[in-house]
C-alpha positions as CSV (number, residue, x, y, z in Angstrom):
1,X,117.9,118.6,121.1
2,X,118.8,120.3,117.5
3,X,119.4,124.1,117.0
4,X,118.2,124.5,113.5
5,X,118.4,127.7,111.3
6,X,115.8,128.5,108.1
7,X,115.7,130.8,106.2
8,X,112.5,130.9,104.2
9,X,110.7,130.1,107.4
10,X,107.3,131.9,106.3
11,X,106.5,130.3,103.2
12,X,104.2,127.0,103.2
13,X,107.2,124.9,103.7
14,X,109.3,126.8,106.3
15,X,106.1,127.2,108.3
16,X,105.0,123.5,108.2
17,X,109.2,122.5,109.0
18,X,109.5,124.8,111.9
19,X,106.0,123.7,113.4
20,X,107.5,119.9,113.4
21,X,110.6,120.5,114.9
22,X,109.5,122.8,117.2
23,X,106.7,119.7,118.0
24,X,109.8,117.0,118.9
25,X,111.6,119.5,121.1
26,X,114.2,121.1,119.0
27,X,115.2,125.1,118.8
28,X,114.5,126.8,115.5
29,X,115.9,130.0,114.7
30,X,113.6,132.0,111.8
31,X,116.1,133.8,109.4
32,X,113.4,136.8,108.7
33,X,113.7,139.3,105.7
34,X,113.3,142.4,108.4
35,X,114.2,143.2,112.0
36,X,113.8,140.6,114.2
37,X,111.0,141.0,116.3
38,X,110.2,137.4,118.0
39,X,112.9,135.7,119.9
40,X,113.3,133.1,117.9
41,X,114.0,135.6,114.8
42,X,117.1,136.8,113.0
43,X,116.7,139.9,110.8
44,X,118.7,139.6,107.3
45,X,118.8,141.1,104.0
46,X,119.5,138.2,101.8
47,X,119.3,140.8,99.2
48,X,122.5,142.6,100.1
49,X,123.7,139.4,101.4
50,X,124.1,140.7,104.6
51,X,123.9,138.3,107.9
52,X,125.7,139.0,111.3
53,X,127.3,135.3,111.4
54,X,127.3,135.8,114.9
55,X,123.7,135.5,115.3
56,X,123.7,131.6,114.1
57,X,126.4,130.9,116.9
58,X,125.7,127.3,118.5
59,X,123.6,126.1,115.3
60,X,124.0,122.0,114.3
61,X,122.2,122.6,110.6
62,X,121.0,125.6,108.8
63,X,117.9,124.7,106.2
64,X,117.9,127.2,103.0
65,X,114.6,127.7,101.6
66,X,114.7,131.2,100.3
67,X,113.8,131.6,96.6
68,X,110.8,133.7,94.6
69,X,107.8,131.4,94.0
70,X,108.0,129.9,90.6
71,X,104.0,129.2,89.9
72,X,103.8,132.5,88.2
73,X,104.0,134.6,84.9
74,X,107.0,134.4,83.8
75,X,108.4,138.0,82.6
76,X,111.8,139.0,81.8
77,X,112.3,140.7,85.0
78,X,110.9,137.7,87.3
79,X,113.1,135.6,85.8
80,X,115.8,137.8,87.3
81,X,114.0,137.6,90.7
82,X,113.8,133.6,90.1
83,X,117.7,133.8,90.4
84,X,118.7,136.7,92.1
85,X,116.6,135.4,95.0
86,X,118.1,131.6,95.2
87,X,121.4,132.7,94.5
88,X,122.6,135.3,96.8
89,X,120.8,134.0,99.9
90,X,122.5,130.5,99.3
91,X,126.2,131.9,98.6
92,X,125.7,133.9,102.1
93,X,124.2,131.0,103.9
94,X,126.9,128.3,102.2
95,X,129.9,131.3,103.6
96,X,128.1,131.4,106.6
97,X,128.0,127.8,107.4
98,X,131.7,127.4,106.7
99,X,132.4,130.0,109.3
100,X,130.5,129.2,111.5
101,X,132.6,125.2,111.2
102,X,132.4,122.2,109.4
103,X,130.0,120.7,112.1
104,X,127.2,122.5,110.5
105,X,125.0,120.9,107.8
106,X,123.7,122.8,105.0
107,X,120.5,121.4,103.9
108,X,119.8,123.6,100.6
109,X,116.4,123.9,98.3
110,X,116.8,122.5,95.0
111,X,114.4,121.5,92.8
112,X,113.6,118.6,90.0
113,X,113.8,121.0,87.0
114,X,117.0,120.1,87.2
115,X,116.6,117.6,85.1
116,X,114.5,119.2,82.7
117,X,112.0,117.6,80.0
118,X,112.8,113.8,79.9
119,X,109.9,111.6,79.4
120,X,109.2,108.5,81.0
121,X,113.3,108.0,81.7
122,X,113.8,107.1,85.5
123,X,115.8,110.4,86.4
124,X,118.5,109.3,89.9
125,X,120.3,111.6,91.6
126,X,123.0,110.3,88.8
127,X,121.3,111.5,85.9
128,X,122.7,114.0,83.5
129,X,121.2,117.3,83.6
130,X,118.6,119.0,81.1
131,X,119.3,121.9,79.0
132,X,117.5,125.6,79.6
133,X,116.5,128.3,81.8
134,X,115.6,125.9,85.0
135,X,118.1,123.2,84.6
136,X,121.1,125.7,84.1
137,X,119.5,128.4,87.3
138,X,119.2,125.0,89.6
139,X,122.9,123.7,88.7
140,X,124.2,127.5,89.7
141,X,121.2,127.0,92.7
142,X,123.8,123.9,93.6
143,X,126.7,125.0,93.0
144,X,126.5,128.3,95.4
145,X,126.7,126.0,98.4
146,X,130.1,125.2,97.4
147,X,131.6,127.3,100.2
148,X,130.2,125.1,102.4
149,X,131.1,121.7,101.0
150,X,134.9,123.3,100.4
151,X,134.7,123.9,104.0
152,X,133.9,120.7,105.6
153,X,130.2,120.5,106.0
154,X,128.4,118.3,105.1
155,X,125.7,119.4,101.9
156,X,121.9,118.0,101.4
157,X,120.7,119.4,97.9
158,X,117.0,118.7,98.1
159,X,115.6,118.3,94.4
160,X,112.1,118.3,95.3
161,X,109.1,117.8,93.0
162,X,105.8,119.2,93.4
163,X,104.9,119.7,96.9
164,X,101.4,119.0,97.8
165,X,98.7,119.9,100.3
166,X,95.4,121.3,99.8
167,X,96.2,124.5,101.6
168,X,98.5,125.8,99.0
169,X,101.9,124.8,97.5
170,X,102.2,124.2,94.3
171,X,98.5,123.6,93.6
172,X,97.9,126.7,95.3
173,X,95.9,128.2,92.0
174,X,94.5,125.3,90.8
175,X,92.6,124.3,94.2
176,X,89.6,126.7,94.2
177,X,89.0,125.2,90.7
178,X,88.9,121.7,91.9
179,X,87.0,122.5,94.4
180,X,84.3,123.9,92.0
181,X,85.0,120.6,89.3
182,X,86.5,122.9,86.8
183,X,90.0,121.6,86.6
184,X,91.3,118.5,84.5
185,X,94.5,117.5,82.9
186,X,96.8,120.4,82.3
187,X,98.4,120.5,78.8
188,X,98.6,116.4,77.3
189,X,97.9,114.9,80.6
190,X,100.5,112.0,80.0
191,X,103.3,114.0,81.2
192,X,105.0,112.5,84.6
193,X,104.7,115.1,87.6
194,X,107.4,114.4,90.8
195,X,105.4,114.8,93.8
196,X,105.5,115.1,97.4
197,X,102.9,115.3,100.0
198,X,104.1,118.3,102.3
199,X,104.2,116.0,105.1
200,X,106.7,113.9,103.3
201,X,108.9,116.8,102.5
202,X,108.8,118.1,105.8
203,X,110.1,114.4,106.9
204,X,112.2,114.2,104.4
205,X,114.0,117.8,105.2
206,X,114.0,116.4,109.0
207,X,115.6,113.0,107.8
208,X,118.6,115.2,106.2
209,X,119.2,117.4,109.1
210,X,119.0,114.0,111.4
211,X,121.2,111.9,108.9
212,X,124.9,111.8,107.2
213,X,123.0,112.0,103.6
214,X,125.0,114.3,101.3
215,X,125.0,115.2,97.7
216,X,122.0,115.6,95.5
217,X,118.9,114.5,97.0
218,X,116.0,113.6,95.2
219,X,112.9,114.5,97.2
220,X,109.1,112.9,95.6
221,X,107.0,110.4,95.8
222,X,108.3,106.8,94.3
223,X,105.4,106.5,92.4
224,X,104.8,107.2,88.7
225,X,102.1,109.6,88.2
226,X,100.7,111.3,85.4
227,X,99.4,114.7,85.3
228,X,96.1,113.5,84.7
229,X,96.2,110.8,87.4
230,X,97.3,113.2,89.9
231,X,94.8,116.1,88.9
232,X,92.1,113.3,88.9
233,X,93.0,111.7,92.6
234,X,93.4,115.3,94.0
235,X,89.6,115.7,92.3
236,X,88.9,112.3,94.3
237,X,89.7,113.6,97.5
238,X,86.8,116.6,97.8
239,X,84.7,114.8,95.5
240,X,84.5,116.7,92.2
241,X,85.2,115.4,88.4
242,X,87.9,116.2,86.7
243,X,86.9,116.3,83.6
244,X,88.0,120.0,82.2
245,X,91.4,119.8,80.0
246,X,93.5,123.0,80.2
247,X,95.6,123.5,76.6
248,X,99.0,124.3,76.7
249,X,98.1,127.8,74.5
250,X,96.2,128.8,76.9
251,X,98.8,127.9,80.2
252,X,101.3,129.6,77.7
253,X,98.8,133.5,78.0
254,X,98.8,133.2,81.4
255,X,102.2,131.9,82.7
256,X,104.3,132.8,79.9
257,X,107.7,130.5,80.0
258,X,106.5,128.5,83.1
259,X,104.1,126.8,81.4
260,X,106.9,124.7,79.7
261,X,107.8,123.1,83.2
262,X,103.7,122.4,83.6
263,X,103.9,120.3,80.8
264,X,107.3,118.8,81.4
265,X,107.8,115.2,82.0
266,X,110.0,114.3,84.8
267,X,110.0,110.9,86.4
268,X,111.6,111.4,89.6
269,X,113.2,108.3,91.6
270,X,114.2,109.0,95.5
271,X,116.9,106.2,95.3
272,X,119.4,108.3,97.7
273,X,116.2,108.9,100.0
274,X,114.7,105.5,100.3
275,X,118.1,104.3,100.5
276,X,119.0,105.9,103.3
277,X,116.3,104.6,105.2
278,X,113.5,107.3,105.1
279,X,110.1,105.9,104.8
280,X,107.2,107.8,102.8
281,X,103.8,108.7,104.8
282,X,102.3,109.0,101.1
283,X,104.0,106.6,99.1
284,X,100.9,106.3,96.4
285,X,98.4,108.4,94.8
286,X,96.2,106.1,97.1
287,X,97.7,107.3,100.3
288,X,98.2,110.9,99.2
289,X,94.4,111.3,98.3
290,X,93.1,109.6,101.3
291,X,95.3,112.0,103.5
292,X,94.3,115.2,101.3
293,X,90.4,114.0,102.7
294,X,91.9,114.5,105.9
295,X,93.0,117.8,105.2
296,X,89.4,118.8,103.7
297,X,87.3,117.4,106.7
């Protein structure tokens, strides 16, 4: 049996994560943004970077999902919330894990934006970086765990792609309109979008607590899927068109300078994953829609 620490623990992810290891009998401690009020709790203010070390005595990994949602308006001051809330929580967790001894693992949030606007190109876990806000705020996202990796312990840097489930995530907003056939391609439509069912990413943050993977870790789906093939199987899978095209001027009034990574092309390859022996649950756009009907019975 695991002890496992995440911080994050009530967002889509951390919820889904601690519900599966808590299913194959390991010990999850929730790293909660208040008092602690459930046993399984610890109260922190990542904010102050404040954490009684103390409290994480006797952990094997400590899983960092703490950051601001992205899938919104972009202003000047949320793109200080973007950083200020990956940043600090990661540097305290990263010091944390070093005292608490190199027999921890880190398993940190990253994200595929790393790599920024790149076409078609197969992007590895050896690819150069982009340029801009998201590729420059996910290298400092990487480099905060250094503390950790300094120290001793082994470091997972998840780079995930889109996560997907049609109970929220990253298609959180669009949903409601594919449920009522008014979505479609966003922006051109040809543009590759990384994705990951959230069953898959739940695996695959498992598979890094479980395995001696370190490094950058590239965490969607190996297939190659538009934006409009994915928008269009997603349709598939509750049985609506999806027919409605949604121009980049228009993402633009609503999210401001997110709606540059909507339109982004970013092919995505999970060479460090698959080649460390983790198998997909939804390797296809196939798979993924048949198992999103699942999710709508």
């Amino acid at each position: 049996m695991t002890t496992i620490a995440i911080s994050g623990a009530s967002g889509l992810v951390g919820t889904a994560l601690a519900e599966h290891l808590r299913a194959r009998g390991d010990t999850v401690i929730r790293l909660m943004r208040r008092c602690a009020v459930q046993p399984d709790e610890v109260g922190w203010d990542p904010g102050r970077a404040e954490l009684n070390v103390s409290s994480l005595e006797g952990v094997d990994a400590i899983v960092n999902l703490s950051g601001a949602p992205i899938g919104r308006r972009w202003t000047a001051a949320y793109r200080r919330e973007i950083v200020e809330s990956r940043l600090g929580p990661t540097r305290t967790l990263a010091r944390a894990a070093a005292e608490l001894g190199s027999q921890v693992t880190l398993v940190n949030a990253s994200a595929v934006g790393v790599y920024g606007d790149r076409g078609r190109e197969p992007l590895t876990e050896d690819s150069e970086p982009g340029e801009g806000f998201v590729p420059e705020l996910v290298l400092d996202w990487e480099a905060a765990t250094r503390d950790a990796s300094d120290a001793g312990n082994r470091v997972a840097l998840a780079r995930t792609g889109l996560v997907i489930t049609g109970r929220g995530g990253a298609l959180g907003q669009l949903m409601p309109l594919v449920r009522l056939g008014l979505a479609g391609p966003i922006g051109p439509g040809t543009q590759v979008w990384p994705w990951i069912s959230l069953a898959d990413e739940v695996g695959a943050l498992t598979w890094l607590v479980d395995n001696p993977v370190a490094g950058p870790v590239n965490l969607s789906s190996p297939a190659t899927t538009t934006n409009a093939q994915l928008i269009a199987a997603i349709a598939r899978a509750v049985n609506r068109p999806a027919r409605l095209r949604v121009p980049t001027w228009a993402l633009r009034l609503v999210l401001g300078g997110f709606a540059d990574e909507m339109v982004a092309s970013q092919n995505e390859i999970p060479g460090v994953l698959v080649a460390s022996g983790y198998t997909f649950s939804h390797p296809t756009v196939e798979a993924l829609t048949s198992w999103l009907a699942t999710e709508e019975a």
